[in-house]
N, C-alpha and C positions, 0 to 999 in steps of 0.2 A: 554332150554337156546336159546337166540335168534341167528342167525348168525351172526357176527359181524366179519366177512374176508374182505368185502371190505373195511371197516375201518383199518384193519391191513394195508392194502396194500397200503390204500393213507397217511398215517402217513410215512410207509416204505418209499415208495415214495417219501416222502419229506425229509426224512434223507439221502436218497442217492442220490437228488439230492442239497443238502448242503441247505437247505432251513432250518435245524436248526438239529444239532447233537442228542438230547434229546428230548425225548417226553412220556407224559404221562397221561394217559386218565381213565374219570371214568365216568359210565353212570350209576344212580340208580333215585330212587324215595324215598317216604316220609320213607320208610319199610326200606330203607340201602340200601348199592350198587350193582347193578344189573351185571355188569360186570368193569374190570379193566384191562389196558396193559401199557404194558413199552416198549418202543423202543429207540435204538441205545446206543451211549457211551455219557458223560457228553463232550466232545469233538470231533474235528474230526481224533482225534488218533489215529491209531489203536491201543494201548494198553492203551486207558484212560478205565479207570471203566465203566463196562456197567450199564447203565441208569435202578433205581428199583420203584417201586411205593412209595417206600417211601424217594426218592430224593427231595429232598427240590429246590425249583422256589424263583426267585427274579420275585414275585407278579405283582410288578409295578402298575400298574393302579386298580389294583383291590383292592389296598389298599384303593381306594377310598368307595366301597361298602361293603366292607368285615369289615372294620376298623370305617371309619369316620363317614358313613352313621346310621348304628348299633348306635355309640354312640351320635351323634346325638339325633335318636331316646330316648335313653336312657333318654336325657337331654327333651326334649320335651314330655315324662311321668312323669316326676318329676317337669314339670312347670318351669324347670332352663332356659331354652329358649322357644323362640316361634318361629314359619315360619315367623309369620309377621314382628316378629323385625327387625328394620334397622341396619342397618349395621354400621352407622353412631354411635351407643348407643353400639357397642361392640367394634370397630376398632379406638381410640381412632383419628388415623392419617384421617380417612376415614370420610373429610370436605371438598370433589368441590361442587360448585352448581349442577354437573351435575350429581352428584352419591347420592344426599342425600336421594332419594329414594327409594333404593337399600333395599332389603330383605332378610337374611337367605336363604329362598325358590327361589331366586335369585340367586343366589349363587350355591345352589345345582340343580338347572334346566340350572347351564350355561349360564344365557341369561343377564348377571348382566354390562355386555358391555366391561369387559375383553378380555386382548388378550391373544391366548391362550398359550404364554411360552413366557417367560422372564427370562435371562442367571443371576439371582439375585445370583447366588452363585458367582459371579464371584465380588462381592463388598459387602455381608452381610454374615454375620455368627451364627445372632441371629434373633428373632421370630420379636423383635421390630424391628430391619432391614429391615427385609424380609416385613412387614407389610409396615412400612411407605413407602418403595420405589412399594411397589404393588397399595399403596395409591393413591401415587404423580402419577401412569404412566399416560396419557391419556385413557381414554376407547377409543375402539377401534368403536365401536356403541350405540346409545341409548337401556339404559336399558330397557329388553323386547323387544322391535323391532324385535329381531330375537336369534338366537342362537348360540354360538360358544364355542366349548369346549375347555375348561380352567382348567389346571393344579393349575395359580395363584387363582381363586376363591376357589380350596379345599386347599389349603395353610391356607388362611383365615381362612376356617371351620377347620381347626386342629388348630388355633392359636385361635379361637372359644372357642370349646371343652376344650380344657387344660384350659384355663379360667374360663368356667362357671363350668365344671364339678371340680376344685380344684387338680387338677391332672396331670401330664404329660400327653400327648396321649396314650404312649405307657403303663404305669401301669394303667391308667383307660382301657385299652381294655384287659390287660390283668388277669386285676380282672373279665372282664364280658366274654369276651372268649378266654382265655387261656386254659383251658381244651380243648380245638382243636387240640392244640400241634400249631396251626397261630403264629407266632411270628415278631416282629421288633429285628432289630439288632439279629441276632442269635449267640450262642456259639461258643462258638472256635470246638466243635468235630461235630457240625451242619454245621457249615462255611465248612467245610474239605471235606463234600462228598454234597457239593450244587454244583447244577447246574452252571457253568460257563457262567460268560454271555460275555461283552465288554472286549478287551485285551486294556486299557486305558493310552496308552503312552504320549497322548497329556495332560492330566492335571494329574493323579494320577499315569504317571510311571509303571503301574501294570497291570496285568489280574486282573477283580474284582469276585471273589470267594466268594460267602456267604455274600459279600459287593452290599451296597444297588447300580443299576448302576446309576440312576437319579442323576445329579449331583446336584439339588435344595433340594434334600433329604439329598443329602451326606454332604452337608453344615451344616447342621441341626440337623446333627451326625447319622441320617440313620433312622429319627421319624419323618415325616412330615403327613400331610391329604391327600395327594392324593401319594404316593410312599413312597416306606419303608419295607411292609409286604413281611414275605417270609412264605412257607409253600408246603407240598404235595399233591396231587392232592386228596390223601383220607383225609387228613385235611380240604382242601376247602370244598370237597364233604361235610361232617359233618358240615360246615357251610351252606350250599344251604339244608339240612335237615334242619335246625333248622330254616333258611327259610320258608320253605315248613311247617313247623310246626306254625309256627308264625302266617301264615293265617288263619290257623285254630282255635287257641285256645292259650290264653298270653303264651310267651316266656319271655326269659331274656330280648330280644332284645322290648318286648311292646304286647300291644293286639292285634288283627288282625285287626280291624276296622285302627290304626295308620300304620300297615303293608301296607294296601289297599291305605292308604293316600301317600305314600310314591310311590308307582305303578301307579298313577294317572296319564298319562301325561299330557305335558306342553300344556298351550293355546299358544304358544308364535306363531305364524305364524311357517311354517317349519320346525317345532324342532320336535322331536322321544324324547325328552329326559322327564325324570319321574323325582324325587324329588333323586339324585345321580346315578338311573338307566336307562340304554336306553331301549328301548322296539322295538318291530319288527317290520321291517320292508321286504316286500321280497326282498330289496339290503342288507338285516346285513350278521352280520358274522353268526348268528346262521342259514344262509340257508333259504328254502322256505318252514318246513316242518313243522315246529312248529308251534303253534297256535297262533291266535293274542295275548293272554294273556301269550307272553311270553316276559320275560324281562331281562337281561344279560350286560357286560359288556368286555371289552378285556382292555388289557397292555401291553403296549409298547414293551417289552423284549419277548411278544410269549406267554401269557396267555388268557384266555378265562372262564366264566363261562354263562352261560346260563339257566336259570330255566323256564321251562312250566307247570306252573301248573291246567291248563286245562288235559295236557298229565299227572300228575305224573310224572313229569322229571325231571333232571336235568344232565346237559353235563359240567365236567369239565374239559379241556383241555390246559395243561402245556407245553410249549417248550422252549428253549433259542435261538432264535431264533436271536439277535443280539449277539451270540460270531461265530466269533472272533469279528466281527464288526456288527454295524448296516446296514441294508441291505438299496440301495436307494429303495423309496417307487416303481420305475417301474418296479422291481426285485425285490418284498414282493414275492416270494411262498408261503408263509403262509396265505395272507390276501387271495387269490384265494383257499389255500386250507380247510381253515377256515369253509366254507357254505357247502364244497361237506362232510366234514366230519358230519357235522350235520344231514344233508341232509343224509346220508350214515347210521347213529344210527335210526334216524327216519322210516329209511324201513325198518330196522332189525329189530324194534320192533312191525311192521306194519304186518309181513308175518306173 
């Protein structure tokens, strides 16, 4: 078994230095999980419950790759969508002269001329809402020009998906991967021992507990395409295998040649970004250690997944990193300790 102390120590490290009370990590390849650890309490209590591997994360962001991406996929083997499709022939609102060009594969490479977050819950509460006023905003640049990441374009892709695939988002993922134990909107004895994230006085009055924290989610009832998913760090794992399987030989999620398509990055000038995945860079959060062929993603609330499959790897890493509050970005500890923890799995399995 490899050494993995200095990982113990910088995760420690960050729970004691209130960089996020919970955390919890899982390093394996295509065979299953190679190592696993849990550190601190679901709070900075001293008598909250201490933090177990199978503590459930509000996802955030990685509902983007885990969720939307996946079903995407889905729909693009069955010929229900295409990458080339405009945007304009799914989004009924989505008529400027200046977006009729706009693509699917636009959309999930980011570069579609969105800006990246818009407070839409604060006046919609339905999909055609949320659509027409994503429609009407200004882009923020010409399409392709460049890249910027956009919550509002996977909004789209999940108002997408429920349409083409005939389905909600959240039972079409949970027909295709549910068995992970991934879920949206989780139970009431699920909700109870999650990870706390946002103590949220200013609009929901509450700590939010097992509740999705994104408020463009929460709008939406806690199902959108890019926030929503909750799930355990050995959950995720089991989806970064079936990843790593996918490459190889068809999965649920398509055959490996549409896998490979989806990893491709973007021509767009500037952009890291792949078809819903970012890929490495030596400034990402997966560190300096992994190989170019590696590709991954992080969320807003303290999560991270990372897969090499050059190495056989895959790093998933869970924290709640915004409770009580969200941290300003010049005091992120997390984002700084993000690359050394990689950076740190990567030489344990190197000696």
């Amino acid at each position: 078994m490899p050494d993995f102390s200095a990982v113990v120590r910088l995760l420690d490290e960050g729970t004691a230095a209130h960089g996020f009370p919970a955390a919890t990590i899982e390093v394996g390849h295509l065979g299953g999980p190679r190592w696993q650890h849990a550190t601190g309490r679901l709070t900075y209590s001293p008598d909250a419950p201490p933090t177990t591997l199978d503590t459930p994360f509000d996802l955030a962001s990685l509902t983007k790759v885990i969720a939307t991406v996946p079903l995407v996929m889905r729909l693009l083997t069955a010929r229900r969508l295409l990458l080339s499709a405009p945007v304009s022939s799914l989004v009924p609102s989505w008529r400027a002269a200046d977006r009729m060009a706009v693509t699917v594969a636009d959309l999930l490479e980011h570069c579609a001329g969105l800006t990246a977050w818009w407070d839409l819950y604060k006046r919609n509460t339905t999909s055609v809402e949320f659509a027409h006023e994503i429609a009407e905003l200004p882009l923020e640049y010409r399409p392709r020009s460049r890249s910027i990441y956009s919550d509002l374009g996977f909004l789209l892709l999940g108002f997408i998906v429920a349409d083409r695939g005939g389905a909600p988002l959240d039972a079409q993922f949970d027909a295709l991967l549910g068995p992970t134990g991934l879920d949206f909107r989780p139970t009431a004895g699920r909700r109870a021992v999650s990870a706390p994230t946002e103590d949220d006085r200013a609009w929901r009055g509450r700590l939010l507990t097992g509740e999705v924290h994104d408020e463009n989610a929460a709008a939406l009832g806690g199902v959108a395409g890019h926030a929503g998913l909750f799930g355990s760090a050995p959950e995720v794992g089991a989806y970064a295998r079936l990843v790593l399987q996918t490459l190889r030989q068809p999965t649920q999620l398509g055959p490996p040649w549409l896998m490979a398509r989806m990893l491709r990055k973007s021509r767009v000038p500037g952009s890291s970004r792949a078809l819903g995945w970012d890929t490495m860079l030596p400034t990402s959060s997966c560190g300096t250690r992994m190989s170019r062929a590696a590709f991954g993603h992080t969320g807003f609330t303290g999560t991270s997944l990372w897969i090499d499959p050059a190495r056989d790897l895959y790093v998933v890493l869970l924290t709640n990193r915004v409770h009580p509050s969200r941290p300003a970005d010049v005091n992120d500890l997390l984002r700084r300790l993000r690359p050394a923890v990689h950076d740190a799995v990567v030489e344990a399995l190197d000696r």
